[in-house]
C-alpha positions in Angstrom: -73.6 163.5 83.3 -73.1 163.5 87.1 -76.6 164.7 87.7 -77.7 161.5 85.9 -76.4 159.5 88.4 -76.4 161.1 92.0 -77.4 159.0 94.8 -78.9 162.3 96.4 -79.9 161.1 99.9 -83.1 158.9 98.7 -82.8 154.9 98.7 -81.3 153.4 95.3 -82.6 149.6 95.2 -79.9 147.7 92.6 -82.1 144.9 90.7 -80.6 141.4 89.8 -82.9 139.7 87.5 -82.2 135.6 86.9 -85.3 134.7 84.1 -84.7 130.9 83.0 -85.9 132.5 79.3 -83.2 135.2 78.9 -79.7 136.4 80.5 -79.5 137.6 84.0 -80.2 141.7 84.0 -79.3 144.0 86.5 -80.9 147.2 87.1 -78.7 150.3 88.5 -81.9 152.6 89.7 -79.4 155.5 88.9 -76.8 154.1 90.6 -73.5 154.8 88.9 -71.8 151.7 87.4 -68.7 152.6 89.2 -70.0 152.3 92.6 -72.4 149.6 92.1 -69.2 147.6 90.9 -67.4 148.6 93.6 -70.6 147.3 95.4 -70.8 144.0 93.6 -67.1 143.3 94.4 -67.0 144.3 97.9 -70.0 141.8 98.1 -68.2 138.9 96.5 -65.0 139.2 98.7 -67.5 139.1 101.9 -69.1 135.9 100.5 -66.1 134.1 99.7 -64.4 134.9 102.9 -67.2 133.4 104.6 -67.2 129.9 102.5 -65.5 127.1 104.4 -62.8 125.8 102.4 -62.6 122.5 101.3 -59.9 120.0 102.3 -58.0 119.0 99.4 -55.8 115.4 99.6 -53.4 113.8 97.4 -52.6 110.1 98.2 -53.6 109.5 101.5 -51.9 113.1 102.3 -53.8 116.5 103.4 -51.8 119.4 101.5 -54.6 122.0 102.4 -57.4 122.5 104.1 -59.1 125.5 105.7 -56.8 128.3 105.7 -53.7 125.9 106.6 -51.7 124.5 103.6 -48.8 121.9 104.5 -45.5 121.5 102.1 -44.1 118.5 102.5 -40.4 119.3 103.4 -39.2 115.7 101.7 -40.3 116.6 98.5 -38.3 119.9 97.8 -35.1 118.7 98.9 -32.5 118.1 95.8 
């Protein structure tokens, strides 16, 4: 089973397909699953680290924006 997948030292190309007609398809090129998941979720931590985040507000009050996030002190006293 391992010879099915080795990377050997060639070039594997990993194939997303979007087709309006059908589900998106991805295409391994003998890559194993595990290590093009591993790929795929690397991939999506990179992207999402690099999205600005938004600046969310409640009532005229900032309680997060771009990595900061504010507790208003007021509110958690009993």
């Amino acid at each position: 089973m391992e010879d099915e997948f080795d990377l050997g030292t060639g070039l594997t190309i990993i194939n997303i397909i979007l087709d309006d007609d059908g589900p998106p398809r991805i295409d391994l090129d003998g890559c194993h699953p595990l290590v093009a998941a591993n790929i795929f979720r690397n991939a999506a931590e990179m992207i999402e680290e690099m999205m600005m985040r938004p600046t969310i507000s409640t009532f005229g009050h900032i309680i997060a924006t771009d990595e900061c996030y504010f507790i208003d002190e007021e509110d958690n006293e009993s």
